[in-house]
N, C-alpha and C positions, 0 to 999 in steps of 0.2 A: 166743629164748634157749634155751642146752641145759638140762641137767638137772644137777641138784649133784654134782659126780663123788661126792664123799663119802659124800654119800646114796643114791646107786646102790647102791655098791661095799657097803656096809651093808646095803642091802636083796638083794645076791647073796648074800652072805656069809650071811646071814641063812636065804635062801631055799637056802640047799646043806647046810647044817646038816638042817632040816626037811621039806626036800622041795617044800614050796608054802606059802602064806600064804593064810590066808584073807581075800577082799575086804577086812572091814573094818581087818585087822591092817595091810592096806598102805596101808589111806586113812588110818590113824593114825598110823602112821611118816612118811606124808610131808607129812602137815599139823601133825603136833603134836609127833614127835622134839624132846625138850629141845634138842639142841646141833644137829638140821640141818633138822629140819623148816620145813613155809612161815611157819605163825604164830610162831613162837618164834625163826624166825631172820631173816626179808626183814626189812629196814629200812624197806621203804614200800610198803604195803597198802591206805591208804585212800585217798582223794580222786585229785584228777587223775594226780598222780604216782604212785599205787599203780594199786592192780587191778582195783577196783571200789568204789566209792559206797552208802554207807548213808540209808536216810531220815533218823536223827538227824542225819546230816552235811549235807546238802542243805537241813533249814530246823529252823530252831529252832522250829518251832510246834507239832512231831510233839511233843517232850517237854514242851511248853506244855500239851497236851491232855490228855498221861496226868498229869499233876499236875492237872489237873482229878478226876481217879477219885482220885488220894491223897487230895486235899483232902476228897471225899467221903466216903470209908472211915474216915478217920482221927479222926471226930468219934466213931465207934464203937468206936474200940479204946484202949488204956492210952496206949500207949509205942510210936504205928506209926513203920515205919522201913521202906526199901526197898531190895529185891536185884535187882540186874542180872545176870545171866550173859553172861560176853564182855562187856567195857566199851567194845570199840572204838578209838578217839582221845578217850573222853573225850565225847564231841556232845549223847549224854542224858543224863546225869549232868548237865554245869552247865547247861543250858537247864530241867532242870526244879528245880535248887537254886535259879536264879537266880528261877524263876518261882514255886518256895513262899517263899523268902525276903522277896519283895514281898508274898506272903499271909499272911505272919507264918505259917508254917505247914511252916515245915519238919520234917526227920523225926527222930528218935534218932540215927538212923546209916545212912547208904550203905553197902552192902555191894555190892562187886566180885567177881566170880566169875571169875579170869581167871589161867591158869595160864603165860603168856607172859611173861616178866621185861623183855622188849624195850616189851610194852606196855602192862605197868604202870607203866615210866619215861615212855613217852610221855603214860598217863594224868594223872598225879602232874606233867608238866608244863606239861602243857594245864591242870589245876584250879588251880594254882598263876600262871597265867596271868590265866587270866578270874575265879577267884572265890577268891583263896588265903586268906580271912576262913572258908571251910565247910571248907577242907582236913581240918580235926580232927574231922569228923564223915564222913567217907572211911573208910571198913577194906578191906582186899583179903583175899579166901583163895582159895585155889587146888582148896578143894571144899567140900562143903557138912557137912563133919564136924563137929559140935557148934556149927552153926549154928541160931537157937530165936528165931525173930523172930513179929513180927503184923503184918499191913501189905502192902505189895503188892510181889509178884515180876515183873519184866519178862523174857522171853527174845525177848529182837526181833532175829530172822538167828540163831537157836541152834542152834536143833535140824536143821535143814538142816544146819548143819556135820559135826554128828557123824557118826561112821563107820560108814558101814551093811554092810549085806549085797546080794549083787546074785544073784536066784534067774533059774532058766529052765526051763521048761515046755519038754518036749522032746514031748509031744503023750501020754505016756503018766504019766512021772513029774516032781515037781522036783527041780529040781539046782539048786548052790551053787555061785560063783564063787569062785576060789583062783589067785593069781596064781605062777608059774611062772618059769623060766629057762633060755634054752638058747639057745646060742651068743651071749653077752654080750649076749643081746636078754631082755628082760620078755615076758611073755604069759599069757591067760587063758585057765585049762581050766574044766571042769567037773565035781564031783564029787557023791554024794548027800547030800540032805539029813538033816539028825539029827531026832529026833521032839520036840528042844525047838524047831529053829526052823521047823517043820511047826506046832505050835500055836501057834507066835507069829505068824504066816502067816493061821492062821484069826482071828485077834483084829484084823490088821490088814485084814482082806478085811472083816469084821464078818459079822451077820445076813444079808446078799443072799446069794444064790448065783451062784458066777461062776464061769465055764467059761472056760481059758485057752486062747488063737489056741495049734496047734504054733508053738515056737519062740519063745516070748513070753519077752521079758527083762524084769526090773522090779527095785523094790529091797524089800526087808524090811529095817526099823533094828530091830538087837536090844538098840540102846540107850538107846532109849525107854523101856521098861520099866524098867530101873535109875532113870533119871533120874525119871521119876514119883513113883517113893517116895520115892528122896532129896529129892524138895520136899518130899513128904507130911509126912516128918520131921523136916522145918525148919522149916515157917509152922503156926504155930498156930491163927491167926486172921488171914483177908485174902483176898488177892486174885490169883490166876496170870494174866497175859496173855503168852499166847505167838502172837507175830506172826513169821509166814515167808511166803515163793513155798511155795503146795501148791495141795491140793485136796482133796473128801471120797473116799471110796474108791473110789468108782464111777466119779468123774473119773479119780481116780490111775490105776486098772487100765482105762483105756479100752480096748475091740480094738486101735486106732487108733494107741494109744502103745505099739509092739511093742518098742520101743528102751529102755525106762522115761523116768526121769526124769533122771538123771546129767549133771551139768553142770559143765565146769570154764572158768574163767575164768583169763585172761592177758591185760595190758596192755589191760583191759574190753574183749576183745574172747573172743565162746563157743567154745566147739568140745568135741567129746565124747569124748576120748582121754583117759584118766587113765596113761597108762603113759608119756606125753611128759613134758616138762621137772620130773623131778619134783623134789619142794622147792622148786620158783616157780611154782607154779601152786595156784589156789584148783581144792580139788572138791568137790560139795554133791549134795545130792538135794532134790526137792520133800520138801515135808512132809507124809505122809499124815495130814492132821488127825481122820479118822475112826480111826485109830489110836491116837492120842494120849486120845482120847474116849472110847473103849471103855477103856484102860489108866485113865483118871483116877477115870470109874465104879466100875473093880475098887478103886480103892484111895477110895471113899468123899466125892471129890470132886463139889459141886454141877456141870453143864453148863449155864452162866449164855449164854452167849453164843460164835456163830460168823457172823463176818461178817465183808464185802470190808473192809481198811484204810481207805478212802473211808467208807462208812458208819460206821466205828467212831467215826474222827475229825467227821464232820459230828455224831454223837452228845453230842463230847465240846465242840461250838462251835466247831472248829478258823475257820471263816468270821468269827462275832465275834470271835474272839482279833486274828485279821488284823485285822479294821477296826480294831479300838480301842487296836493300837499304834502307839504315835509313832516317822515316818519322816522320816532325811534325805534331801532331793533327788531322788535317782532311786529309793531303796531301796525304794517300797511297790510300783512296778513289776515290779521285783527279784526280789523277793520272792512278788508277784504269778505267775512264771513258776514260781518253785523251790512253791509252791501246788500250781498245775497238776501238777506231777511226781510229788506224790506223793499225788493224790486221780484224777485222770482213769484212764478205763477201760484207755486204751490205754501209760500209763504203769506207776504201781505202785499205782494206785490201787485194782485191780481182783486186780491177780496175787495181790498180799499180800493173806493173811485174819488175821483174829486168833480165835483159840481163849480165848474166858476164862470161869475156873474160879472157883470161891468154896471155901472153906471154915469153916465155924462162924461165918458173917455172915450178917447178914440184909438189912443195907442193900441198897434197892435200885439197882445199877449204873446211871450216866448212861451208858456204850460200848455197851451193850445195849440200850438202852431201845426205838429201833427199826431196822429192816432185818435183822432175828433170824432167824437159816437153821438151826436148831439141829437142826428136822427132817430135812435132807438128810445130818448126819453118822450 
């Protein structure tokens, strides 16, 4: 598929005005553009017929487990309630309403964090679907402005989305990616770094010391940090799990991965071009989770827990949840496969890690309890 003429001709237009765009300004126009971007304008994103597949969507057990950690936090706090960032189709949301509901235990309120108007409609008709008796405890905002909740925050596939920066070690200095135009074609140059994302660089590299390969490309998100405090200053009291594809930092900046992380997706199939069809195409970066770790320490958050998706969930019982539901006919086999997909190594059970964080709680987490790598971040 080509690329959105509209959104092109806006992002020339754009780029003739100012000369170049920096990486992230252009991963943000063409993923989140209100009127042309990928998430806020494709029709069909998730499952077969979209671009790619999420764990909630694949088996209802993922969001069965993390209402396991609500169930547990929520004896300790007033009035808990739960934030999602990016709702998706909807898949975690009613799989874990549907699973506190049978616990007598569900929350104050759902909150949606999701700034797509396209799939807020598709949210609101999926809950409306499978659970439209909790619809009234649903809220949606589009950020986290005079949000003041207790309870537990999910960002699972988030932070990967947002719009990074992509740096290059040219063997002496680094430089910054800024996308460019000339002769109706897109392209990437290279220009110097500023000395704010030169420290944000040392925060995401952490304490090691790392000597870049000449020539080494990689990503720094300089919107990790935003995001950090905006939770800081939302959750009072609870719980952060943020689950993505990454690695600690030492993984992230491998010699090996001279290419970085950058990954865009079409018709679930990879390839590493962000300048092709754009406006229909997914682009992500791994998540440097020792990034996120070092920012959530500066801002006074507990480091509860880092570990493979797999361990998180065998933490959480994801195995008994399986046994002990009631199946039609074929569906515990079923079910049995979509297991496998997203606990095995060589699935997602290994890529995905989850990062979780505590604040002004003392309960002890069930996700943590064991397979705990807290020291390698």
């Amino acid at each position: 598929m080509t690329s959105n003429k509209h959104l092109y001709r806006y992002l020339t237009e754009k780029i003739k005005k100012s000369g170049k765009l920096q990486f992230s300004e252009f991963m943000n126009e063409t993923l989140y553009n209100l009127d042309l971007g990928y998430y806020t304008n494709k029709e069909k994103i998730f499952g077969k017929e979209g671009d790619f597949v999420t764990t909630p969507v694949i088996s209802s057990l993922f969001g069965e487990c993390l209402s396991e950690e609500f169930i547990n936090i929520s004896h300790s706090l007033k009035e808990p309630s739960i934030l999602e960032f990016g709702g998706g189709d909807a898949s975690l949301l009613i799989s874990m309403l549907k699973k506190l509901q049978k616990q007598n235990c569900l929350p104050g309120k759902y909150i949606i964090v999701e700034i797509s108007p396209r799939l807020i409609e598709l949210q609101k008709k999926n809950i409306k679907k499978e659970i439209p008796e909790l619809l009234n405890l649903v809220e949606w905002r589009n950020n986290l402005d005079e949000v003041s909740i207790d309870g537990l925050i999910i960002a699972n596939e988030f932070f990967d989305s947002l719009p990074t920066e992509r740096f290059k070690y040219d063997g002496n200095n680094f430089l910054m990616s800024y996308i460019t135009e000339s002769d109706d074609n897109l392209k990437e140059v290279w220009d110097k770094i500023t000395d704010e994302q030169n420290k944000e660089l040392e925060i995401a590299i952490g304490a090691r010391n790392k000597v870049f390969p000449k020539n080494y490309v990689s990503e720094l998100n300089m919107e990790y940090k935003k995001w950090v405090q905006r939770i800081n200053k939302s959750i009072n009291n609870g719980v952060i799990m943020i689950i993505d594809y990454g690695y600690n930092s030492q993984e992230y900046f491998l010699d090996d991965r001279m290419e970085g992380t950058l990954v865009c997706i079409h018709n679930h199939q990879s390839h590493f071009d962000p300048l092709i069809n754009i406006g229909r195409q997914d682009i992500s970066s791994f998540v440097n989770f020792s990034h996120l770790s070092n920012l959530a320490v500066k801002n006074d958050f507990l480091v509860d827990g880092y570990l493979s998706q797999s361990s998180s969930l065998l933490n959480l019982g994801i195995l008994e949840i399986y046994e002990n539901k009631e199946y039609e006919s074929d569906q515990k086999v079923m079910e049995l496969n979509k297991l496998k997909n997203i606990l095995l190594p060589n699935t997602m059970g290994e890529i995905f890690k989850i990062l979780v964080l505590k604040k002004n709680i003392n309960k002890k987490l069930l996700s943590t309890k064991e397979f705990n790598y807290t020291h390698k971040l």
